[in-house]
C-alpha positions in Angstrom: 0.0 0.0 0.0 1.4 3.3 -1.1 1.4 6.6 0.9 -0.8 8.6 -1.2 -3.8 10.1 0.7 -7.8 9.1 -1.4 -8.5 12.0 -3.0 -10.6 13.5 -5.8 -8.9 14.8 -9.1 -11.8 15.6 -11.1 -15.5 15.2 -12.2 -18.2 15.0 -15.1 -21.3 16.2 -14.8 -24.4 13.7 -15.6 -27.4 15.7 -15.2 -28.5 19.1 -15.7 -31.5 20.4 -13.4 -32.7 22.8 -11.9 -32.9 21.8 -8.0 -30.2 18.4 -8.5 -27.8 17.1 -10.0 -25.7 13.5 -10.9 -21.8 14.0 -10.8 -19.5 11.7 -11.6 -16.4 11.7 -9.4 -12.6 10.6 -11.1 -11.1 9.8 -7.6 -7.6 8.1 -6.2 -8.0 5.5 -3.5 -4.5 5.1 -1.2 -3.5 2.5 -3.1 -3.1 4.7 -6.5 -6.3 3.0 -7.9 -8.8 5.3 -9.8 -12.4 4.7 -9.4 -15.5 6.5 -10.3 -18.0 7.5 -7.7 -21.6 9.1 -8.1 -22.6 11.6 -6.2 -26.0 13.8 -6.1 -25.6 17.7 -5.6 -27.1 21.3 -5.1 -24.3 22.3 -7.9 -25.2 23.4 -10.8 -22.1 22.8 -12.3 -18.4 21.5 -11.7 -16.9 24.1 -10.3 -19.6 24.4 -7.4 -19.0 21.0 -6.2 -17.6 20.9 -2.6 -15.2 18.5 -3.7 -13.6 20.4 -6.4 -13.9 24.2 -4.6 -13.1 23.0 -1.2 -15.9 25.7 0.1 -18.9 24.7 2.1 -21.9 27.3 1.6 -25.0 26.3 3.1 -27.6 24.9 0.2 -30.6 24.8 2.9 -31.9 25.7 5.7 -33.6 23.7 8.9 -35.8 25.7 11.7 -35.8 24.0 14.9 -38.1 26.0 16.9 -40.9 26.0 19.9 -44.3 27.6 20.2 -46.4 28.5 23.6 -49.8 27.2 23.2 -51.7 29.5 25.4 -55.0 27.2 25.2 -53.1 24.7 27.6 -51.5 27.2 30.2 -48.3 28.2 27.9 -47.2 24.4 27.1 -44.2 24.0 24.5 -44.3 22.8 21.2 -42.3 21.7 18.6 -43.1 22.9 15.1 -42.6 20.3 13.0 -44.3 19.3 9.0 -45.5 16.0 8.3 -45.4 16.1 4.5 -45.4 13.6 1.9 -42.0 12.9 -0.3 -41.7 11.3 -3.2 -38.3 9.4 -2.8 -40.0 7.3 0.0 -43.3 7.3 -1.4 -45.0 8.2 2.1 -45.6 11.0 4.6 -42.8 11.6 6.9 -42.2 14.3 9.7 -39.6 16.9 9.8 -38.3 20.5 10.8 -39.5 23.2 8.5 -36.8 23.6 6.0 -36.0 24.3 2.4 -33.4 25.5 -0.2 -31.9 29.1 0.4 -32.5 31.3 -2.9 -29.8 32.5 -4.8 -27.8 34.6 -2.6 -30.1 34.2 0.1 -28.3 34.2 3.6 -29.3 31.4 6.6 -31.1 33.9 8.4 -33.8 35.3 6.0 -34.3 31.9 4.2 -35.2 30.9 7.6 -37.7 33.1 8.1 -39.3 32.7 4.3 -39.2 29.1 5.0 -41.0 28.9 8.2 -43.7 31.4 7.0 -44.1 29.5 3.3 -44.6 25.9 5.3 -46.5 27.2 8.6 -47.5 30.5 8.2 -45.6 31.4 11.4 -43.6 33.9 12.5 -40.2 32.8 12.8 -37.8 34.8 16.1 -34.0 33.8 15.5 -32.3 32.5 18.8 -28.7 34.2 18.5 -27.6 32.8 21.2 -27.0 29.6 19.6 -25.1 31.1 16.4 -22.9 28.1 16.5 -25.5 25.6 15.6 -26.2 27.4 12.0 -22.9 26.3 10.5 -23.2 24.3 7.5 -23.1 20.7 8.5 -23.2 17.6 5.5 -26.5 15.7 5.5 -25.5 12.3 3.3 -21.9 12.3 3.1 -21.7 9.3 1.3 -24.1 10.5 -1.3 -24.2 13.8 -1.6 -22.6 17.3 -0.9 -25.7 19.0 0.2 -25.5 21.4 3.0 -27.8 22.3 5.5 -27.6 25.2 8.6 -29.7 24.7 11.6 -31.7 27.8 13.3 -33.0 27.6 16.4 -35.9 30.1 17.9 -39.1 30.4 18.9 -42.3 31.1 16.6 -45.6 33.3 17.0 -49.0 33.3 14.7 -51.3 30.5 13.8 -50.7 28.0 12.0 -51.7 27.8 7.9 -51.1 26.4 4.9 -52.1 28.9 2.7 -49.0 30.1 1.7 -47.4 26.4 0.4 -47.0 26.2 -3.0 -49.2 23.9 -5.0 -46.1 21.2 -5.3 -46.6 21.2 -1.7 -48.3 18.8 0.7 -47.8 19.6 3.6 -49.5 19.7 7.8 -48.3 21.5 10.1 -48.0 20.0 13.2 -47.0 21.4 16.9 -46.1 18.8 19.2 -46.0 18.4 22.9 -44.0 15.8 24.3 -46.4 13.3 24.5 -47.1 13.3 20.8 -43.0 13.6 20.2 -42.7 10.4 22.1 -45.6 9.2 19.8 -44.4 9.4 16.7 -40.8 8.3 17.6 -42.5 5.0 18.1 -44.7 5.0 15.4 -44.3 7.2 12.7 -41.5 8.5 10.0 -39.0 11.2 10.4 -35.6 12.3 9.2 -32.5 12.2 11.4 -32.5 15.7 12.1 -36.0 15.4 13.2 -35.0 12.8 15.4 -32.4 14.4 17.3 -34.9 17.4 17.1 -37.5 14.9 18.9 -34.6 13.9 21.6 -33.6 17.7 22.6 -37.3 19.1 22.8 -38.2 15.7 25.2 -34.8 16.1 27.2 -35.6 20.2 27.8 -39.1 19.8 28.7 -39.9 17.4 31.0 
């Protein structure tokens, strides 16, 4: 075995769409062996790939936030979207979240987000900055991006402002429906540990 590090020395581009694309990656395994490997990204083209720039930008954005529910004496809740995807072919639960538009920073996609999916109000905790750095979703398939924002959220809940390619509930859990649909239902991994921190805070 040689002492040459894995690495990735170019690409081709499969696919052109609008919201994803296939890549193709040329890569070099330690022992000096080049293989291809596929990967699915925000990129639009070569040059925007993480593993040919080396820069991470945030491609999307995930809202982890609470609500008071003043018909129960002020109980928290976690806003959360139950929506149905097409990859699984079912309904699953997550965080609000979506793609960040253009130039859009973390911040105001955040708050477009939340309002587009719930028709709430999203308020930005900055005291946990740290959480909205960029961290990988599906390493081993794609390079996709996404910065977490924590807050709180005011209004009442709608769907009126989805878009018509949208299917989606919202839903503001207590605990007791948390630990529900841990057991029973589906839900992302960021959900999850989303599920876990709103149980540990609150009871």
């Amino acid at each position: 075995m040689s002492n040459i590090l894995p690495r990735v020395i170019g690409a081709v581009q499969e696919t052109h769409e609008r919201f994803l694309n296939l890549y193709t990656l040329i890569c070099e395994q330690r022992d000096g062996k080049r293989i291809n490997y596929s990967v699915a990204s925000r990129a639009r083209n070569i040059k925007d790939l993480v593993a040919i720039s080396g820069k991470v930008k945030a491609d999307a954005v995930a809202i982890y936030a609470t609500i008071q529910d003043e018909t129960t004496g002020g109980e928290k809740r976690l806003v959360m979207v139950n929506q149905y995807r097409y990859p699984i072919g079912d309904r699953i639960y997550e965080l609000p979240a979506g793609l960040l538009e253009g130039n859009e920073v973390v911040f105001k996609g955040a708050l477009r987000e939340m309002f587009e999916e719930t028709g709430l109000e999203f308020i930005y905790s900055h005291a946990v900055d740290a959480a909205s750095r960029p961290c990988f979703s599906s390493p081993g398939m794609t390079d996709e991006s996404i910065s977490i924002l924590f807050g709180i959220c005011k209004g009442t809940p709608t769907n009126a402002n989805q878009e018509a390619s949208e299917d989606i509930e919202v839903v503001l859990a207590n605990v007791q429906e948390c630990e529900r649909i841990l057991r029973e239902e589906n839900y992302d991994i960021r959900t999850f540990w989303a599920m876990k921190l709103f149980i540990a805070q609150n009871t």
